[in-house]
PyMOL Python script that loads the backbone (N, CA, C, O; Angstrom):
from pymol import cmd

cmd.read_pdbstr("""\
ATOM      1  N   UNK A   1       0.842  -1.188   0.000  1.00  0.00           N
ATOM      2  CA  UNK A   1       0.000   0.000   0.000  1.00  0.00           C
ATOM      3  C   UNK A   1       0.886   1.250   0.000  1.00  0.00           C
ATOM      4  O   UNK A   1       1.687   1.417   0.919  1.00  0.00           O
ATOM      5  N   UNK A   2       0.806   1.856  -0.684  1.00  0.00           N
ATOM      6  CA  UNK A   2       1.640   3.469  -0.988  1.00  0.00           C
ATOM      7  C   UNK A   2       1.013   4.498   0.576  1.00  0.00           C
ATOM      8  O   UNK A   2       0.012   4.871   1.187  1.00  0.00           O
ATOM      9  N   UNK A   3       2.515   4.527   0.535  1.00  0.00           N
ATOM     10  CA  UNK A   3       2.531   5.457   2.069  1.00  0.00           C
ATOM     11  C   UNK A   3       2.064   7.145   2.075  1.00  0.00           C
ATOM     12  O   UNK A   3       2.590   7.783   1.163  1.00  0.00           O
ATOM     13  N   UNK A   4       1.438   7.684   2.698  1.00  0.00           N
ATOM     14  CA  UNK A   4       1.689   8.857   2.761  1.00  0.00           C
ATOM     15  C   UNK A   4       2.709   9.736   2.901  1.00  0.00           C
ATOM     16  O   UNK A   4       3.666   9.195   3.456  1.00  0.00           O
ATOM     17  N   UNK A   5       2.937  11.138   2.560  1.00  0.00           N
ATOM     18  CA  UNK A   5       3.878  12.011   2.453  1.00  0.00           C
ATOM     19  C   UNK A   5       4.645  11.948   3.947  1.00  0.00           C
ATOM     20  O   UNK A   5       5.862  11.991   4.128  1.00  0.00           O
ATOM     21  N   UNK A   6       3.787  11.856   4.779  1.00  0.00           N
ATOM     22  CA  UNK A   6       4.673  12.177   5.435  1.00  0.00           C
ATOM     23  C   UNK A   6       5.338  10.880   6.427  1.00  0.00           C
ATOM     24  O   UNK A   6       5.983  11.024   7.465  1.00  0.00           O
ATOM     25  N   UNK A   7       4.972   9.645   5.776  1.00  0.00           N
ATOM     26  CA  UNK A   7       5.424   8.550   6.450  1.00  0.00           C
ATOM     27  C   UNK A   7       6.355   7.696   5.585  1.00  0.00           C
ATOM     28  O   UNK A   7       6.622   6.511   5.788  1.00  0.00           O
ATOM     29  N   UNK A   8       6.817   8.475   4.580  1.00  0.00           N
ATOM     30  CA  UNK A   8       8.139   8.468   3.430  1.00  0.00           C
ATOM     31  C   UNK A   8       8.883   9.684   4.074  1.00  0.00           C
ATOM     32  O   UNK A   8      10.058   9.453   3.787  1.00  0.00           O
ATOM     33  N   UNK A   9       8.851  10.876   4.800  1.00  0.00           N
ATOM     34  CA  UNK A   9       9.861  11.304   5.305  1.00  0.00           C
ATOM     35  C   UNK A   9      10.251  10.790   6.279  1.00  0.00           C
ATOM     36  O   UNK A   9      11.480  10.846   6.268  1.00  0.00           O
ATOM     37  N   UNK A  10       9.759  10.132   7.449  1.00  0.00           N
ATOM     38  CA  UNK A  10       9.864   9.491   8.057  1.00  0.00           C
ATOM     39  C   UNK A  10      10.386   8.236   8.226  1.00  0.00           C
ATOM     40  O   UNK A  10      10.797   7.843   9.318  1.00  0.00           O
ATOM     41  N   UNK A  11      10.405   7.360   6.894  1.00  0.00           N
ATOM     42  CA  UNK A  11      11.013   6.403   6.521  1.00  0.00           C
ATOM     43  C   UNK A  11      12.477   6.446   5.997  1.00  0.00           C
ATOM     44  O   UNK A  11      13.318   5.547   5.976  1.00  0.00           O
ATOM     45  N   UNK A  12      12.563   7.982   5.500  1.00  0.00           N
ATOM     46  CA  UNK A  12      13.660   8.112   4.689  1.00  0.00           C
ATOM     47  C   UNK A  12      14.599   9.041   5.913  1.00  0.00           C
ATOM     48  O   UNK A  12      15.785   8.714   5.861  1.00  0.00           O
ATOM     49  N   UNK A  13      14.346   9.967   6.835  1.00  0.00           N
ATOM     50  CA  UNK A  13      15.073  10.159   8.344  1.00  0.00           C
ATOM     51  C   UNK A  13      15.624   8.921   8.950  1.00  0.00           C
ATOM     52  O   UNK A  13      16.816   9.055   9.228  1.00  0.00           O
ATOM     53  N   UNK A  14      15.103   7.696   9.258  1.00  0.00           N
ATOM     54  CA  UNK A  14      15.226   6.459   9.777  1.00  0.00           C
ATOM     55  C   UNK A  14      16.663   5.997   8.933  1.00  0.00           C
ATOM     56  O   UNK A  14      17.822   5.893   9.332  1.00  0.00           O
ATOM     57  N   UNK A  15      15.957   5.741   7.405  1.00  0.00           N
ATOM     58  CA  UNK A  15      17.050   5.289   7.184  1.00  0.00           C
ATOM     59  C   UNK A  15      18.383   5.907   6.830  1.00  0.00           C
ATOM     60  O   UNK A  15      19.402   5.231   6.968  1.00  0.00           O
ATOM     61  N   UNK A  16      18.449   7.338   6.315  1.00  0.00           N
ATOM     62  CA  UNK A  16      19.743   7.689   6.559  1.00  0.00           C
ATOM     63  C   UNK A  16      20.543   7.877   7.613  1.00  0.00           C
ATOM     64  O   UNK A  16      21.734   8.100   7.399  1.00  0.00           O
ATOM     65  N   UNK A  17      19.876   7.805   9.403  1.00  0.00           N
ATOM     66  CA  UNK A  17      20.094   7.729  10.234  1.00  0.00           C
ATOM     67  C   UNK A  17      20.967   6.068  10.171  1.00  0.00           C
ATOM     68  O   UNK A  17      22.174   5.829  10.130  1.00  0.00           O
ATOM     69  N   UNK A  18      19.997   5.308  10.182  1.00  0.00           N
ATOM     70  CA  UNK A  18      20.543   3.937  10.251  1.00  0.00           C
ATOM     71  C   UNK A  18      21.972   3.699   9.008  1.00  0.00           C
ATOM     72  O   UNK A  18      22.872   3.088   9.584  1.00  0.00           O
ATOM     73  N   UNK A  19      22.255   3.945   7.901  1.00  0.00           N
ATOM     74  CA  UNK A  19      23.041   3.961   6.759  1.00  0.00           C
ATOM     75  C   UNK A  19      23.983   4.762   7.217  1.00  0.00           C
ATOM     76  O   UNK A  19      25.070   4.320   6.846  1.00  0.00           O
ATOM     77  N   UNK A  20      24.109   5.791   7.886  1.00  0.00           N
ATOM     78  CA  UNK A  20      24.964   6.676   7.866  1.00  0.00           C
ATOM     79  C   UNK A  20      25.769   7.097   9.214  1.00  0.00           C
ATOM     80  O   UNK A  20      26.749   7.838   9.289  1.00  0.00           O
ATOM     81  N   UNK A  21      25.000   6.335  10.390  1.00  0.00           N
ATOM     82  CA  UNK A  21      25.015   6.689  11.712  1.00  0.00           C
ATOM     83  C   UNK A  21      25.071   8.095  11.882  1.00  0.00           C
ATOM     84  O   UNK A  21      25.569   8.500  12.932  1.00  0.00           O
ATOM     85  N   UNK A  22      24.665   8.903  11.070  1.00  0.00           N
ATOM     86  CA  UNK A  22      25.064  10.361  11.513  1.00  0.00           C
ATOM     87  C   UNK A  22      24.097  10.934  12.703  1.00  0.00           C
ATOM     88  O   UNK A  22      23.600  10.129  13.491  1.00  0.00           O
ATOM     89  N   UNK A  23      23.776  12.657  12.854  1.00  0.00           N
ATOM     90  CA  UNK A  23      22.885  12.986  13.682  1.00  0.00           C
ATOM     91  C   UNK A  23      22.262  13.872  12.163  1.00  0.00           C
ATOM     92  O   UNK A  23      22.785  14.541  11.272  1.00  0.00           O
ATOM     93  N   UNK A  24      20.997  13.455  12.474  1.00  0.00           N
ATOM     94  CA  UNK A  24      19.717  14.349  11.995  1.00  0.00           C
ATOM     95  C   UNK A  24      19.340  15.472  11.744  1.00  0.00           C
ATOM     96  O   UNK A  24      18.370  15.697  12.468  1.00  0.00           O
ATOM     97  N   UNK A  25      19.596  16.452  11.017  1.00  0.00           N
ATOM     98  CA  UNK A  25      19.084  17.943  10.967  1.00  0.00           C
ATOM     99  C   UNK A  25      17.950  18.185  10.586  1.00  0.00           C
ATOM    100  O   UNK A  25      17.048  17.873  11.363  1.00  0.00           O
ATOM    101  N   UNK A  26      17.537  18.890   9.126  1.00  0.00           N
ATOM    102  CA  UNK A  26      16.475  18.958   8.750  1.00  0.00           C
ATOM    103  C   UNK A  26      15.741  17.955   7.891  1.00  0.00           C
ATOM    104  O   UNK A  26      16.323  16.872   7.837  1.00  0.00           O
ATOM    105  N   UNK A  27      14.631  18.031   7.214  1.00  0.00           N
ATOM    106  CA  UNK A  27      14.274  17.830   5.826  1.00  0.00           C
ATOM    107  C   UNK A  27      13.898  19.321   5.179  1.00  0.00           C
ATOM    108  O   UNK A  27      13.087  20.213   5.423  1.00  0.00           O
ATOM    109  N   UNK A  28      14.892  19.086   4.276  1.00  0.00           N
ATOM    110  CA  UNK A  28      14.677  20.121   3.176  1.00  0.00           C
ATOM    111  C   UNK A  28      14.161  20.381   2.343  1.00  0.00           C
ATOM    112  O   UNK A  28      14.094  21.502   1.839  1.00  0.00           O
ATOM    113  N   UNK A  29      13.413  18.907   1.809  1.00  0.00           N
ATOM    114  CA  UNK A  29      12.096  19.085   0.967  1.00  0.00           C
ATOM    115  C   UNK A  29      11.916  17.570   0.235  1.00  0.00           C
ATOM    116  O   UNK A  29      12.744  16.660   0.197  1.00  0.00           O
ATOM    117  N   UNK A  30      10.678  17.608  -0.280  1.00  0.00           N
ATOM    118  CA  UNK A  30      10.218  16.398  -0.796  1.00  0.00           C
ATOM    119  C   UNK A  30       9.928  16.290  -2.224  1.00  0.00           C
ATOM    120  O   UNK A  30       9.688  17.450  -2.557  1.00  0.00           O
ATOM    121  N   UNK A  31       9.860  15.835  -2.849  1.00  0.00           N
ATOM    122  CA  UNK A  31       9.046  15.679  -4.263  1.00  0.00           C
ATOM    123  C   UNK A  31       8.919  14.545  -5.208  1.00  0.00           C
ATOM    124  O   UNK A  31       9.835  13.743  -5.391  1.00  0.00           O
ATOM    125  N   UNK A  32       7.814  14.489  -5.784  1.00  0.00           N
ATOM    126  CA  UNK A  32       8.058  13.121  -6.402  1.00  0.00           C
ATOM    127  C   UNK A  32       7.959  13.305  -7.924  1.00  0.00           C
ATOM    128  O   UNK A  32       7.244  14.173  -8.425  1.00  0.00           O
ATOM    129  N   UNK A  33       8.802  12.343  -8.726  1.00  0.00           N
ATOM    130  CA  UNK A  33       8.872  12.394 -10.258  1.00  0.00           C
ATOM    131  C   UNK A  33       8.770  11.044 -10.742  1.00  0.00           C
ATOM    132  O   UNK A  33       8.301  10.193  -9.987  1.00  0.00           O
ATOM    133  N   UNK A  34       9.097  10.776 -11.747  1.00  0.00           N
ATOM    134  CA  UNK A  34       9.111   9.404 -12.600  1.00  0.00           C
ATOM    135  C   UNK A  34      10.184   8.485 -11.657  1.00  0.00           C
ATOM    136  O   UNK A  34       9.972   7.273 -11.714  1.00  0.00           O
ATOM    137  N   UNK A  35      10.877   8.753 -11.129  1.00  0.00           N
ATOM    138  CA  UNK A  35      12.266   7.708 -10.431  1.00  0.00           C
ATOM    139  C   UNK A  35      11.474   7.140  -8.759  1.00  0.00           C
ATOM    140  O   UNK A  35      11.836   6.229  -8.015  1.00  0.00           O
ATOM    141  N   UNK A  36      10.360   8.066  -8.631  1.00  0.00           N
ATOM    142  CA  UNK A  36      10.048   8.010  -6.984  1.00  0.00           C
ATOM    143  C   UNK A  36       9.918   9.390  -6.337  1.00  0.00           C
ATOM    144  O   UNK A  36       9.883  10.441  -6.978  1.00  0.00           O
ATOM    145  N   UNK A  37       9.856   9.296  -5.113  1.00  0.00           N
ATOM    146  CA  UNK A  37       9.966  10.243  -4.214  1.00  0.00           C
ATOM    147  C   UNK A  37      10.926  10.604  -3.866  1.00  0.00           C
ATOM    148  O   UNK A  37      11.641   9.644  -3.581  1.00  0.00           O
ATOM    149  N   UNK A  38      11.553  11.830  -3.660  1.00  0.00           N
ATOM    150  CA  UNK A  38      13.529  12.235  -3.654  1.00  0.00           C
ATOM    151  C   UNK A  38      12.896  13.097  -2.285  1.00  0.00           C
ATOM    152  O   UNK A  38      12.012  13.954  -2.301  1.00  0.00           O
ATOM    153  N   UNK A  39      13.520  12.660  -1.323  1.00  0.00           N
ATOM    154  CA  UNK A  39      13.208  13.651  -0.375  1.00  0.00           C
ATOM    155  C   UNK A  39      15.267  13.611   0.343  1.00  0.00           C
ATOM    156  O   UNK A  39      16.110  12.724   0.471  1.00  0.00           O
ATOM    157  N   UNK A  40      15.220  15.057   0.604  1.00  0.00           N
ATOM    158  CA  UNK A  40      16.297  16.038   0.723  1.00  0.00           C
ATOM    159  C   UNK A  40      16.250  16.521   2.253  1.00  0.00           C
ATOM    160  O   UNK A  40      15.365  17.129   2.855  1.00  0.00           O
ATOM    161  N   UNK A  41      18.028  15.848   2.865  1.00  0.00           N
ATOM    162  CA  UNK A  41      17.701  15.392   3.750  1.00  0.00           C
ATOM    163  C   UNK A  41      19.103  16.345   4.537  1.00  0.00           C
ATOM    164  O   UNK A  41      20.186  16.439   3.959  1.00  0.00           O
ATOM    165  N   UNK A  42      18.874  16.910   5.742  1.00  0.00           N
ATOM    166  CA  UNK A  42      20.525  17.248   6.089  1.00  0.00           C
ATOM    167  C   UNK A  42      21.009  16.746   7.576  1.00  0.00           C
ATOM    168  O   UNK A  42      20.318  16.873   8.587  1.00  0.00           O
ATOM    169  N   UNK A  43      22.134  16.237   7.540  1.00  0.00           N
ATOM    170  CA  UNK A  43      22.171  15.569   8.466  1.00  0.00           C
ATOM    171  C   UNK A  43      23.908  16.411   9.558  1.00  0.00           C
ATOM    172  O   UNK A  43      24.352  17.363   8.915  1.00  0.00           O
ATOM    173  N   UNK A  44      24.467  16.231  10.472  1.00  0.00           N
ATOM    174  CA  UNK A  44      25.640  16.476  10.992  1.00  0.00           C
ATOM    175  C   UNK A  44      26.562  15.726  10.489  1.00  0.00           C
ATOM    176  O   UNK A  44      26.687  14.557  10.853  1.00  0.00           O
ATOM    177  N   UNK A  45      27.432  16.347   9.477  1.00  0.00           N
ATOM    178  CA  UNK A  45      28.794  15.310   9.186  1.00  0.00           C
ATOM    179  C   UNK A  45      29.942  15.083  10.307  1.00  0.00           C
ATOM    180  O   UNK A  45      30.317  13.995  10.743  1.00  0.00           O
ATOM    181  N   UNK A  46      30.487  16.579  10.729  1.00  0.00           N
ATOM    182  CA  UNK A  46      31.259  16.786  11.748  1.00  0.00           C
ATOM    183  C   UNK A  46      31.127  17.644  12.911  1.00  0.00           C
ATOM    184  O   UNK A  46      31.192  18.845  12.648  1.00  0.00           O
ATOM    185  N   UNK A  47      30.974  17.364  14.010  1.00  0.00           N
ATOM    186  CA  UNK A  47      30.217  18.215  15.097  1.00  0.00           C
ATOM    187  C   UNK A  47      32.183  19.222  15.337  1.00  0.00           C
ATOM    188  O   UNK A  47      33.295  18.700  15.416  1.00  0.00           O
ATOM    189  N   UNK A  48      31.729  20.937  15.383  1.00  0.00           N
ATOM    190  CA  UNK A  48      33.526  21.180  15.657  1.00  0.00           C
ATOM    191  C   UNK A  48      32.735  22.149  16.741  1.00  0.00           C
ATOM    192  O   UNK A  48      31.591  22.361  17.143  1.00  0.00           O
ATOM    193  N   UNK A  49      34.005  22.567  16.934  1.00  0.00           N
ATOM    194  CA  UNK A  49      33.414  23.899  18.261  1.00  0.00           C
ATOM    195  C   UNK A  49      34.074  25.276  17.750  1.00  0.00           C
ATOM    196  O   UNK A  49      35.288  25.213  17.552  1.00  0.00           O
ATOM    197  N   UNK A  50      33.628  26.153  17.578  1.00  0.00           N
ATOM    198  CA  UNK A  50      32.337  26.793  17.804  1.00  0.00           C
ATOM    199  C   UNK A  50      31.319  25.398  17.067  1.00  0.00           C
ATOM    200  O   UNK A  50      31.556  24.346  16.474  1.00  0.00           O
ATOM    201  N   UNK A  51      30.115  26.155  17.532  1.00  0.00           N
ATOM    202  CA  UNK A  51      28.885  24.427  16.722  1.00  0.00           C
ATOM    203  C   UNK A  51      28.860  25.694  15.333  1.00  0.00           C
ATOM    204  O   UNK A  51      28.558  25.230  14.233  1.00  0.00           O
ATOM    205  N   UNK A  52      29.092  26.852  15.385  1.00  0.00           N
ATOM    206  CA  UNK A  52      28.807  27.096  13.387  1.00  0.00           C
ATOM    207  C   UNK A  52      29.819  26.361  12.410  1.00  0.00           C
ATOM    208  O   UNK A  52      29.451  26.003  11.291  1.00  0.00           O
ATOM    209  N   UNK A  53      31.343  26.111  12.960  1.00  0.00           N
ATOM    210  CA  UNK A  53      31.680  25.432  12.154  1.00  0.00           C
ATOM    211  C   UNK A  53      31.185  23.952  12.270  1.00  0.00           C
ATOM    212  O   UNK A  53      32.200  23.404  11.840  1.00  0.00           O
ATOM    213  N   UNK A  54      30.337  22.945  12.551  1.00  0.00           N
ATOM    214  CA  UNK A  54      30.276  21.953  12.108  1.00  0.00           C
ATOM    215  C   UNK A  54      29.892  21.667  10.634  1.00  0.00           C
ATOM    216  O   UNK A  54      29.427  22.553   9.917  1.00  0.00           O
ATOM    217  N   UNK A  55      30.064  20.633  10.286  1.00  0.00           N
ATOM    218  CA  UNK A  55      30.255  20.097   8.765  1.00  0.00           C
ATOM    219  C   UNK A  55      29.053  19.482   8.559  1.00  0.00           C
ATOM    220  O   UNK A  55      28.747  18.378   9.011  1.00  0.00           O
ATOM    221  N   UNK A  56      28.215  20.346   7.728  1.00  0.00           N
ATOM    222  CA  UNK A  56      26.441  19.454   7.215  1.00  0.00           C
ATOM    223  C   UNK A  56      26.562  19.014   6.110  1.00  0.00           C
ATOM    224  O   UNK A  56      27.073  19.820   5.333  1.00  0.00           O
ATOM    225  N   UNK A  57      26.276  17.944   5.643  1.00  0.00           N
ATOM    226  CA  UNK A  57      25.529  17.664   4.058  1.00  0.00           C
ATOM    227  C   UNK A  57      24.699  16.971   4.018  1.00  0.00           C
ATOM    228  O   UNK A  57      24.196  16.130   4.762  1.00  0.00           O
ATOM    229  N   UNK A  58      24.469  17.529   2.645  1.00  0.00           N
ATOM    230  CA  UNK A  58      22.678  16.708   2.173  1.00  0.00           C
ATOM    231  C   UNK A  58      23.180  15.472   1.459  1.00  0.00           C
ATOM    232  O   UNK A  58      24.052  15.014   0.720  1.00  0.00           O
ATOM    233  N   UNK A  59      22.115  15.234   2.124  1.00  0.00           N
ATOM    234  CA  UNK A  59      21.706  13.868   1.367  1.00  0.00           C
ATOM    235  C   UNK A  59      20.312  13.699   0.273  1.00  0.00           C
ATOM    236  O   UNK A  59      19.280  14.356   0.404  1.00  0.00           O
ATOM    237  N   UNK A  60      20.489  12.941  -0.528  1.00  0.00           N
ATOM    238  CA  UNK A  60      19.260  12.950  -1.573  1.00  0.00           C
ATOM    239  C   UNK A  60      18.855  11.593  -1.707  1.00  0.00           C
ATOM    240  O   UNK A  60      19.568  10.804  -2.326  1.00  0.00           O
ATOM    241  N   UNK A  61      17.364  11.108  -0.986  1.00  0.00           N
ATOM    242  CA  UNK A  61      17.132  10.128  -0.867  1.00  0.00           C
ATOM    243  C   UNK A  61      15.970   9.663  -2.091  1.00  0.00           C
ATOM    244  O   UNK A  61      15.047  10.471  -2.186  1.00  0.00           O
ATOM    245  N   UNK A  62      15.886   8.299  -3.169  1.00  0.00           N
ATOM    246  CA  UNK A  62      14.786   8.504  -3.365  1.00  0.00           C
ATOM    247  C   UNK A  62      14.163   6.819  -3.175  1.00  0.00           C
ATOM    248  O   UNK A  62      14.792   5.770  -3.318  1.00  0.00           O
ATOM    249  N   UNK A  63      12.826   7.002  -2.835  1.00  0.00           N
ATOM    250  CA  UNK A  63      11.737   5.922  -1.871  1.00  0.00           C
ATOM    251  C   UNK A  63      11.105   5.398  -3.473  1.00  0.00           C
ATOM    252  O   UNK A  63      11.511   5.742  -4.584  1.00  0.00           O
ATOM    253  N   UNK A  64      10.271   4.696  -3.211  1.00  0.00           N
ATOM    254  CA  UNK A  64       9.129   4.083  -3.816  1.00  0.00           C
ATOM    255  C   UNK A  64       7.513   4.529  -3.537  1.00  0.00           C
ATOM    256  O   UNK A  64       7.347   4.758  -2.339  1.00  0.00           O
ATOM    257  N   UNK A  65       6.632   4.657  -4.116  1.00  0.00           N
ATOM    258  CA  UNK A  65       5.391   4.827  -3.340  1.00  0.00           C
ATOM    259  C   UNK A  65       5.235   3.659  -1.712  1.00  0.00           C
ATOM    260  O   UNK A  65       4.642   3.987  -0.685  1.00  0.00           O
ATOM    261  N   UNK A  66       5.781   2.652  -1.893  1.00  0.00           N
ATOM    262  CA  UNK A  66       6.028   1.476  -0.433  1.00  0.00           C
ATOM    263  C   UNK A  66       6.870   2.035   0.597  1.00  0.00           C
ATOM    264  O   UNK A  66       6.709   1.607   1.740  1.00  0.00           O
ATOM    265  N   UNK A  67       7.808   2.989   0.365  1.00  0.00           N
ATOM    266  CA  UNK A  67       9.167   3.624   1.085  1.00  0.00           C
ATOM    267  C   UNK A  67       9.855   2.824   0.895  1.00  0.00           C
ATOM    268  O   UNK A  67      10.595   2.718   1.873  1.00  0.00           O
ATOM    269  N   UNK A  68      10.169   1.865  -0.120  1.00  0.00           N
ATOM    270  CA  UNK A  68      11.466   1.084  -0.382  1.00  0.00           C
ATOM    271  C   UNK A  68      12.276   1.945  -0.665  1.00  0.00           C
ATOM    272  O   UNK A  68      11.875   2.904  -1.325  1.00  0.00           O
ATOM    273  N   UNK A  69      13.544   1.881  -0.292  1.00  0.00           N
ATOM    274  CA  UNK A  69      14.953   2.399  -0.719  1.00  0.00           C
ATOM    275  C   UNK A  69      15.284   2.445  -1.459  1.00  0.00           C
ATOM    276  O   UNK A  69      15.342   1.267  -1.811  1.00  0.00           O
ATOM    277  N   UNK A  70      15.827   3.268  -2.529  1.00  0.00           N
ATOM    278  CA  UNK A  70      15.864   2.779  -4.121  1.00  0.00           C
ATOM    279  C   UNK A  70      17.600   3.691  -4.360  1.00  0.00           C
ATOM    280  O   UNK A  70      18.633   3.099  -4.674  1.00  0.00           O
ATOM    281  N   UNK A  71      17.503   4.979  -4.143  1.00  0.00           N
ATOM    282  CA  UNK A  71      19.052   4.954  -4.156  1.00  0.00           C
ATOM    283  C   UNK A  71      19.016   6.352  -3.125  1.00  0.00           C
ATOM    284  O   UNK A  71      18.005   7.007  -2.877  1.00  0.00           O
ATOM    285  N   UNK A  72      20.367   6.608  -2.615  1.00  0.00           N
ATOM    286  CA  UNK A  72      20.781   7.751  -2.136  1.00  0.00           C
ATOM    287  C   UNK A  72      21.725   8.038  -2.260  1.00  0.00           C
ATOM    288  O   UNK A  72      22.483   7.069  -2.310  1.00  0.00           O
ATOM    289  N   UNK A  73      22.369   9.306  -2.387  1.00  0.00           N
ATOM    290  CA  UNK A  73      23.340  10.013  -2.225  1.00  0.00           C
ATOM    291  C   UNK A  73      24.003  11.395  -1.523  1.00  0.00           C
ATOM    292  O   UNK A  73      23.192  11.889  -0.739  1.00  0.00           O
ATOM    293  N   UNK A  74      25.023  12.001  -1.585  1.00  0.00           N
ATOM    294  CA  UNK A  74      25.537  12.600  -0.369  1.00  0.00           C
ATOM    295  C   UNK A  74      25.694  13.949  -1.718  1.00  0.00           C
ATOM    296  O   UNK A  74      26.638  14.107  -2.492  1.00  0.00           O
ATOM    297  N   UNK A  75      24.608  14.636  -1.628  1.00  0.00           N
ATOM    298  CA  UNK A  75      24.903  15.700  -2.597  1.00  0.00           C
ATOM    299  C   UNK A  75      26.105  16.936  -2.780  1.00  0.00           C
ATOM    300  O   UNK A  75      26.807  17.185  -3.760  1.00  0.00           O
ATOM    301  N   UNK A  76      26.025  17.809  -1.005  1.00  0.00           N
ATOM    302  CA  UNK A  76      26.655  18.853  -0.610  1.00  0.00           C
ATOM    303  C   UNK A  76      27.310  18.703   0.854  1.00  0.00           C
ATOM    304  O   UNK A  76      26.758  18.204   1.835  1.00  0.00           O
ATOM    305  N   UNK A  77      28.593  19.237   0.788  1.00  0.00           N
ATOM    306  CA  UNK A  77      28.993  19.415   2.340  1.00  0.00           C
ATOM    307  C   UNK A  77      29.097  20.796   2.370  1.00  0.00           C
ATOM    308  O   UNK A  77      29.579  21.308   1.359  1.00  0.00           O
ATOM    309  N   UNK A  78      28.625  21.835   3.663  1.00  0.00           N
ATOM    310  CA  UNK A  78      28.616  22.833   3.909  1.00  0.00           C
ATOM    311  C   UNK A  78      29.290  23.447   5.456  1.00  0.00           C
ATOM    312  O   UNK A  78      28.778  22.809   6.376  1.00  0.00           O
ATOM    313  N   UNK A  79      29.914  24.108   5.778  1.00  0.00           N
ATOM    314  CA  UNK A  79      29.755  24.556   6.839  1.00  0.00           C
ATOM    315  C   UNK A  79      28.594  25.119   7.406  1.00  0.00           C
ATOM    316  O   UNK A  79      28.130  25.982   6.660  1.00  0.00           O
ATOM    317  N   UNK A  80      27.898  24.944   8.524  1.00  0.00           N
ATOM    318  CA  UNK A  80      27.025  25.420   9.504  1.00  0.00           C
ATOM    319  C   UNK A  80      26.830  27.016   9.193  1.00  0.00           C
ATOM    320  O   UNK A  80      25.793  27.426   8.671  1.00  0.00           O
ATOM    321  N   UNK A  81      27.957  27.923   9.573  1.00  0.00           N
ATOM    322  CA  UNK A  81      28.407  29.338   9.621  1.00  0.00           C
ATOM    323  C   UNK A  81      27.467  30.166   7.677  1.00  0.00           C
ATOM    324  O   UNK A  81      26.697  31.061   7.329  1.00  0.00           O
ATOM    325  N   UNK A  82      28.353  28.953   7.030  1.00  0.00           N
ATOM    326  CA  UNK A  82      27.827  29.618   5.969  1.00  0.00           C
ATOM    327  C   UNK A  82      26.470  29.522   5.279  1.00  0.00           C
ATOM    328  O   UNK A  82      26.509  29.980   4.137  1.00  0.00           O
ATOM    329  N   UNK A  83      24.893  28.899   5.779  1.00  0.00           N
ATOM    330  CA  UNK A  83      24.024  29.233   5.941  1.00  0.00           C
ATOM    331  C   UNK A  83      23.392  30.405   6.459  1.00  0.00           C
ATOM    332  O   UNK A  83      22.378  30.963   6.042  1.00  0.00           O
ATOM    333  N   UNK A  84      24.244  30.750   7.580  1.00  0.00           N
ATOM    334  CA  UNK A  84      24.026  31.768   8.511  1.00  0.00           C
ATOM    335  C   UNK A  84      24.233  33.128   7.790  1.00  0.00           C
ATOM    336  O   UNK A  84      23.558  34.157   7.772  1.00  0.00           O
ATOM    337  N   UNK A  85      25.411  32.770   7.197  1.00  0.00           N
ATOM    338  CA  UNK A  85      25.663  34.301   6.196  1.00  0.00           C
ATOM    339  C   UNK A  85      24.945  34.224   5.251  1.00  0.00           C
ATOM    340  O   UNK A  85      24.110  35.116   5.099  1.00  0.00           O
ATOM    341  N   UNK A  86      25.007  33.388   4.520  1.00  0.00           N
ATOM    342  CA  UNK A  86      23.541  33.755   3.586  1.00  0.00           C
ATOM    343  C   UNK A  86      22.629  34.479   4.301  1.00  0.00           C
ATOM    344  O   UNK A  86      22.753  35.703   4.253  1.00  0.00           O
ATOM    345  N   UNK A  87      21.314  33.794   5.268  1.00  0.00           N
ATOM    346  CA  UNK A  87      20.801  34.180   5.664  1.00  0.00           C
ATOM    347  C   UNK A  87      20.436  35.294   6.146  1.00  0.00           C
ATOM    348  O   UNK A  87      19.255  35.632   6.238  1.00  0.00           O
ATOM    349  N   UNK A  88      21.667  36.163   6.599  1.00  0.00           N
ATOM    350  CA  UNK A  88      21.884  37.347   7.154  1.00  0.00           C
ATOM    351  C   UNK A  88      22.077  38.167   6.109  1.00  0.00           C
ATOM    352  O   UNK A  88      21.435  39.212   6.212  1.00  0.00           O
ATOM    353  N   UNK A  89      22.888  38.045   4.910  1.00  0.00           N
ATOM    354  CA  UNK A  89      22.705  38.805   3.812  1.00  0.00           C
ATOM    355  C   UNK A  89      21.574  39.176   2.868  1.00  0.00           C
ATOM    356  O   UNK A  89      21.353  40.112   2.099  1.00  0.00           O
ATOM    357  N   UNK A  90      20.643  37.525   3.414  1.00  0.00           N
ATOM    358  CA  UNK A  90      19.268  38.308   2.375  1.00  0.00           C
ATOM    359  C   UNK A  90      18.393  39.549   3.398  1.00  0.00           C
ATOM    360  O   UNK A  90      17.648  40.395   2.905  1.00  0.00           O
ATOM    361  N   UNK A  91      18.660  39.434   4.772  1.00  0.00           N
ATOM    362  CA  UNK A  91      17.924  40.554   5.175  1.00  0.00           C
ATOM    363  C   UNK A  91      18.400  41.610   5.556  1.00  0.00           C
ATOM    364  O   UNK A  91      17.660  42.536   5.889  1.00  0.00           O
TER     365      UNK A  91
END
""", "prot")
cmd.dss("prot")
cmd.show_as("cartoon", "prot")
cmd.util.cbc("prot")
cmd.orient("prot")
């Protein structure tokens, strides 16, 4: 039975948690096309101190209508800090 939206993000948090042992940040967004559902995922690569420099990247997961696993990958690594400047520059 094809899962709901939000029990494919949920499936897909789990498992890059479990695949990756990392720690969990956001979901960055969902969508679905001809390949599946790609939901966009960011997780803690390297925890440093100050916590703005720690090391994030996304991950790009994509599910099945079932939440089967079908492929993922490790799109971007970012520093923490440099979200922040963005952020601060658009306002």
């Amino acid at each position: 039975m094809a899962k709901s939206i939000h029990q494919l993000i949920e499936i897909a948090r789990e498992e890059i948690s479990r695949i990756t042992g990392l720690e969990l940040g956001s979901t960055l967004s969902t969508s679905k096309d001809e390949r599946g559902w790609l939901v966009s995922l960011e997780v803690v690569e390297k925890h440093s101190i100050p916590d703005q420099m720690d090391v994030l990247a996304t991950y790009d997961m994509i599910l099945d209508d079932d939440g089967k696993l079908i492929e993922f990958n490790r799109r971007s690594l970012r520093k923490r800090v440099d979200a922040e400047a963005e952020a601060e520059a658009v306002e």
